[in-house]
Kinemage of the C-alpha trace (Angstrom):
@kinemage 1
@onewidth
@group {chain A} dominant
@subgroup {mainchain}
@vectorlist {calphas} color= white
{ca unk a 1} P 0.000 0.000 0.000
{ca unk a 2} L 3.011 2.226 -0.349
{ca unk a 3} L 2.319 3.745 -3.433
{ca unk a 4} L -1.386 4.347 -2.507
{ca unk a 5} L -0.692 6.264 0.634
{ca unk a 6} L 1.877 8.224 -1.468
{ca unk a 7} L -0.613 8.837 -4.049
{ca unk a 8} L -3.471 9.529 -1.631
{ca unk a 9} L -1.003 11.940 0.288
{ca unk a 10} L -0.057 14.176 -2.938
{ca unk a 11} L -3.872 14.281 -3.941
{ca unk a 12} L -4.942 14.953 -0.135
{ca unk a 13} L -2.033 18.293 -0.368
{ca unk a 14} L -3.044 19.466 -3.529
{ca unk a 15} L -6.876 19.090 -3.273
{ca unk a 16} L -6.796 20.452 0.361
{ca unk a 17} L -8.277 18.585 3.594
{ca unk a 18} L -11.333 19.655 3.434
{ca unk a 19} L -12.032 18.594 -0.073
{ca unk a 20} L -10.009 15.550 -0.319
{ca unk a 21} L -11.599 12.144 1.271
{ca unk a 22} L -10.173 9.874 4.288
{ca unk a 23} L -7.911 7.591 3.808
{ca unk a 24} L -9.598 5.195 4.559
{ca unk a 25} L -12.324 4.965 1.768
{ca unk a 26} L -9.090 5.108 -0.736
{ca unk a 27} L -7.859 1.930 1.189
{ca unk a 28} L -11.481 0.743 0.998
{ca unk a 29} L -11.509 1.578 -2.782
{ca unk a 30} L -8.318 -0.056 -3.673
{ca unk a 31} L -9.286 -3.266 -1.429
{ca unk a 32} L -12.363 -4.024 -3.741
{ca unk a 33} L -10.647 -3.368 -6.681
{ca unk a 34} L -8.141 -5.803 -5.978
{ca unk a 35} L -10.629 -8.566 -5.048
{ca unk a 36} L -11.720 -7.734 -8.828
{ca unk a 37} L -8.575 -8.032 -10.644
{ca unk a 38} L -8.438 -10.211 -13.252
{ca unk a 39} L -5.525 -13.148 -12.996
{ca unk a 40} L -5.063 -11.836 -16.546
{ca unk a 41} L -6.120 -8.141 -17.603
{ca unk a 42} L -7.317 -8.164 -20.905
{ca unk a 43} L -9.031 -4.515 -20.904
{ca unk a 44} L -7.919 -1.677 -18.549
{ca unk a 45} L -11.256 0.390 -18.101
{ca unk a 46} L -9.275 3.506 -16.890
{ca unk a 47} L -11.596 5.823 -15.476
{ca unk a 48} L -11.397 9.370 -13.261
{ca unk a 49} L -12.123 8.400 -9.835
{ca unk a 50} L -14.775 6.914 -7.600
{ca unk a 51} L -17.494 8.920 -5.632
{ca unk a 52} L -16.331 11.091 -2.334
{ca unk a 53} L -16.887 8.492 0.879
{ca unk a 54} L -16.980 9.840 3.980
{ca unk a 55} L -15.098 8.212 7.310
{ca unk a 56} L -18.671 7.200 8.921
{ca unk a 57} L -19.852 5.782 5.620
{ca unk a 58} L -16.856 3.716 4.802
{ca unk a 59} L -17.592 2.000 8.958
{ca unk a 60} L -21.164 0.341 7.052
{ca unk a 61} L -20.943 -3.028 6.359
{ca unk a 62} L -22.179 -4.423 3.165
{ca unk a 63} L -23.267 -7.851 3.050
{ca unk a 64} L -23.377 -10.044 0.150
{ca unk a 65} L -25.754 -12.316 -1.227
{ca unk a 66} L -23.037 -14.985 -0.984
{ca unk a 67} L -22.473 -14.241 3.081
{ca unk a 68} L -19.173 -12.195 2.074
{ca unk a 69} L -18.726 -9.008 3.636
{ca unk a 70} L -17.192 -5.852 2.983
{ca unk a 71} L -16.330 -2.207 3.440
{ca unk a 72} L -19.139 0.446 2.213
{ca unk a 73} L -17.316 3.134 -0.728
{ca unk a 74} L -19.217 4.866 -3.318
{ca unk a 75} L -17.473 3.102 -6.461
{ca unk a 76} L -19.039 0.343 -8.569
{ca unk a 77} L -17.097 -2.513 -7.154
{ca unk a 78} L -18.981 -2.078 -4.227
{ca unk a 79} L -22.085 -3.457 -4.448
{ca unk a 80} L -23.950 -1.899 -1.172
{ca unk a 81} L -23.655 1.409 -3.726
{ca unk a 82} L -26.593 1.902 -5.337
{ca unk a 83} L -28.311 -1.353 -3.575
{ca unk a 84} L -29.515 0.284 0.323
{ca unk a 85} L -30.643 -3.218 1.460
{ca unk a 86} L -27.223 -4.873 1.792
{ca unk a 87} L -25.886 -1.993 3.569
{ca unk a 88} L -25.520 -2.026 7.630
{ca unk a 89} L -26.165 1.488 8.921
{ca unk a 90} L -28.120 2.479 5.905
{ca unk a 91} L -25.961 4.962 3.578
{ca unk a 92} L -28.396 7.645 2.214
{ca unk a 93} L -28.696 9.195 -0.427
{ca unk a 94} L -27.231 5.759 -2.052
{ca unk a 95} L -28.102 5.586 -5.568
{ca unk a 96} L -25.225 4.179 -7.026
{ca unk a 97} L -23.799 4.915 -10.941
{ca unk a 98} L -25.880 2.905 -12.839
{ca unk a 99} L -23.615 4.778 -15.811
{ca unk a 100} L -21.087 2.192 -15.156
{ca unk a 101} L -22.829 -1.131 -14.662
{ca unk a 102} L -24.463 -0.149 -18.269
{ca unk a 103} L -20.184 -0.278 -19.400
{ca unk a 104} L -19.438 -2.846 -17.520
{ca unk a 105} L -22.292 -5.026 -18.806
{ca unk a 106} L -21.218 -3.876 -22.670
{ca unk a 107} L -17.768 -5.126 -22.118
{ca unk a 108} L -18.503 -8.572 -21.678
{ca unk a 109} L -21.424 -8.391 -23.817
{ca unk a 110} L -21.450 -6.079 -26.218
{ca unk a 111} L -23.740 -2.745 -26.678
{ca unk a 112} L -26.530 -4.441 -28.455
{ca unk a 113} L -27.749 -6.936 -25.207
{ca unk a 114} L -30.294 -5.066 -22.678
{ca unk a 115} L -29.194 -3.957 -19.471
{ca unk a 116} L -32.800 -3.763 -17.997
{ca unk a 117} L -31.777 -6.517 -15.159
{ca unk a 118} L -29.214 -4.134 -14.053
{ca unk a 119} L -31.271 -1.205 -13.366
{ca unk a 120} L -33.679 -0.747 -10.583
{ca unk a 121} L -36.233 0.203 -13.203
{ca unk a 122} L -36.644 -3.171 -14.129
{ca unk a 123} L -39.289 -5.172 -12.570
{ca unk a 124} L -37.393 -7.835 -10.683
{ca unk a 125} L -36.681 -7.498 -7.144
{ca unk a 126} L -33.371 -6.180 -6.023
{ca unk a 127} L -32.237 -9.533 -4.632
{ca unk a 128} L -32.115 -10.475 -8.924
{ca unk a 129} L -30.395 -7.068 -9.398
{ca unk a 130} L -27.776 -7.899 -6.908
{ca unk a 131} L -27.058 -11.286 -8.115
{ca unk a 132} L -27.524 -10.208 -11.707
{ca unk a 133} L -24.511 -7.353 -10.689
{ca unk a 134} L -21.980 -9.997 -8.932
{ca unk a 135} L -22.420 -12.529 -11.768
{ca unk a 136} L -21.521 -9.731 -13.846
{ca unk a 137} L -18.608 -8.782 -12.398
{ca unk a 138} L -17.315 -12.512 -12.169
{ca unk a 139} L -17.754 -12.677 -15.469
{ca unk a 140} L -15.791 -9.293 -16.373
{ca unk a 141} L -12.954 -11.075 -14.618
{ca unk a 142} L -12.936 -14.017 -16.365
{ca unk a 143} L -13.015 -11.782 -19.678
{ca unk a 144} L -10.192 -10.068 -17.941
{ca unk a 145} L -12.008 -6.514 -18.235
{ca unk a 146} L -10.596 -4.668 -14.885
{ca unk a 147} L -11.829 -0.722 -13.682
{ca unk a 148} L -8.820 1.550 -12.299
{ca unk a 149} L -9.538 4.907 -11.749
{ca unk a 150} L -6.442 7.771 -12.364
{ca unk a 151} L -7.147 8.917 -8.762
{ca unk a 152} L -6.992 7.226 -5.855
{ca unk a 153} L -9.023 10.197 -4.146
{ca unk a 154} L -12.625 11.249 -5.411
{ca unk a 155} L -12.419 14.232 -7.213
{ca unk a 156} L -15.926 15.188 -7.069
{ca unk a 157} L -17.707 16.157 -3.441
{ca unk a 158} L -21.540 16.791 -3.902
{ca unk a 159} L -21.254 17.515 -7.520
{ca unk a 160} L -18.404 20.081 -7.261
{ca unk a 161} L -15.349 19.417 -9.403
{ca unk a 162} L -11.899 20.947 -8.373
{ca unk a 163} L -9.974 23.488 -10.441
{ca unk a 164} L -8.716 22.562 -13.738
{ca unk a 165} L -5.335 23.109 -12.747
{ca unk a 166} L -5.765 21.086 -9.519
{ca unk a 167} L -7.668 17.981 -11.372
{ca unk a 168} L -5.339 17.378 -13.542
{ca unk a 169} L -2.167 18.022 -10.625
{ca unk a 170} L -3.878 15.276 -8.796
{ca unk a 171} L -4.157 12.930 -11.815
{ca unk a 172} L -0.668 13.433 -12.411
{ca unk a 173} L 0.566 12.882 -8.701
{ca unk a 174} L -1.326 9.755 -8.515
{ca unk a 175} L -0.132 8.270 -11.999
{ca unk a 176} L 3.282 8.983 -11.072
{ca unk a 177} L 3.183 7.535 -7.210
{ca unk a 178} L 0.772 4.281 -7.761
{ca unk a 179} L -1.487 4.406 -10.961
{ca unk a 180} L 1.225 4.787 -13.527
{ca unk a 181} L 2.567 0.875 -11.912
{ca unk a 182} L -0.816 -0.465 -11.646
{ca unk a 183} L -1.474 0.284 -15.388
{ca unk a 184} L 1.782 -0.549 -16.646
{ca unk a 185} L 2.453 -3.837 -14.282
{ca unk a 186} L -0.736 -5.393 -15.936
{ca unk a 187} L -0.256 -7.311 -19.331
{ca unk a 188} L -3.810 -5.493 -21.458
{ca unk a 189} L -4.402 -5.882 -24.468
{ca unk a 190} L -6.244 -2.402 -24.133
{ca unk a 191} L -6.991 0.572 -22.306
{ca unk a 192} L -10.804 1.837 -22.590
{ca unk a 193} L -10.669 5.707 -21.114
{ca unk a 194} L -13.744 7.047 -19.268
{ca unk a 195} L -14.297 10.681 -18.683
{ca unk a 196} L -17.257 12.757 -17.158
{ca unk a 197} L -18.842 15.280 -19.046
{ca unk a 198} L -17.639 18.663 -18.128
């Protein structure tokens, strides 16, 4: 976790303490991403960052339907975001980036299948939607489709986005302190890049 404390420090200093998350929901972060890693990564779905988790929200519990148990963070690997009823105390608001399962579902099968049993919009009850979500992401690993985001801090706190100047210091302090090895130290085939809409 060297380089991810390093990273987390340089993004903490330049974003400032009050805007910059605890360390411990980047620890959380990097935990489930690891649990997701691929044995091989075929695609690197580099993204920006994860959603700003507070210290008492990353203390929840979230419960899986297969009696696992982890950490609460607001980024797609964990799947107590966006899904309230495996999550012990309730996070609220908690509604998740449905953005992402809709990319992560048209990695492993393509744009042209439905995502409908991904979405709480759909019909079935959310005990489907959560099993329908962690037999996605198995299969994403066994494609060897992995998410790493360019900051190991959240850049965005209720919607507001740092300076220009500042965003892109903190994606280049992370890249060069833990990102930059993560990326590189994997054997893809290809990188997909995700940005947000400015």
């Amino acid at each position: 976790m060297m380089g991810l404390e390093l990273a987390y420090t340089r993004a903490r200093d330049i974003l400032g303490r009050e805007q910059a998350e605890c360390l411990d929901a980047a620890v959380e972060v990097e935990r489930l991403r690891l649990v997701w890693r691929p044995e091989r990564v075929r695609i690197l779905v580099l993204a920006e960052s994860h959603v700003w988790t507070s210290s008492d929200e990353v203390r929840s519990r979230v419960r899986h339907p297969d009696g696992k148990e982890t950490g609460f963070a607001r980024f797609v690997y964990c799947l107590g975001f966006g899904e309230p009823d495996l999550v012990e105390p309730p996070i609220a608001p908690n509604r998740g980036t449905p953005q992402f399962w809709k990319l992560f579902h048209d990695t492993v099968y393509g744009p042209t299948a439905s995502h409908t049993p991904l979405m709480k919009s759909s019909e079935i009850g959310w005990q489907k939607r959560v099993q329908g979500k962690l037999d996605l992401l198995e299969k994403m690993q066994n494609a060897g489709n992995w998410l790493v985001d360019a900051s190991v801090s959240a850049l965005y706190r209720n919607g507001i986005k740092p300076s220009k100047d500042d965003f892109n210091a903190v994606l280049r302090a992370c890249w060069a302190s833990h990102i930059g090895e993560v990326a590189t130290g994997c054997a893809r085939s290809a990188v997909l890049i995700c940005r947000q809409r400015s």
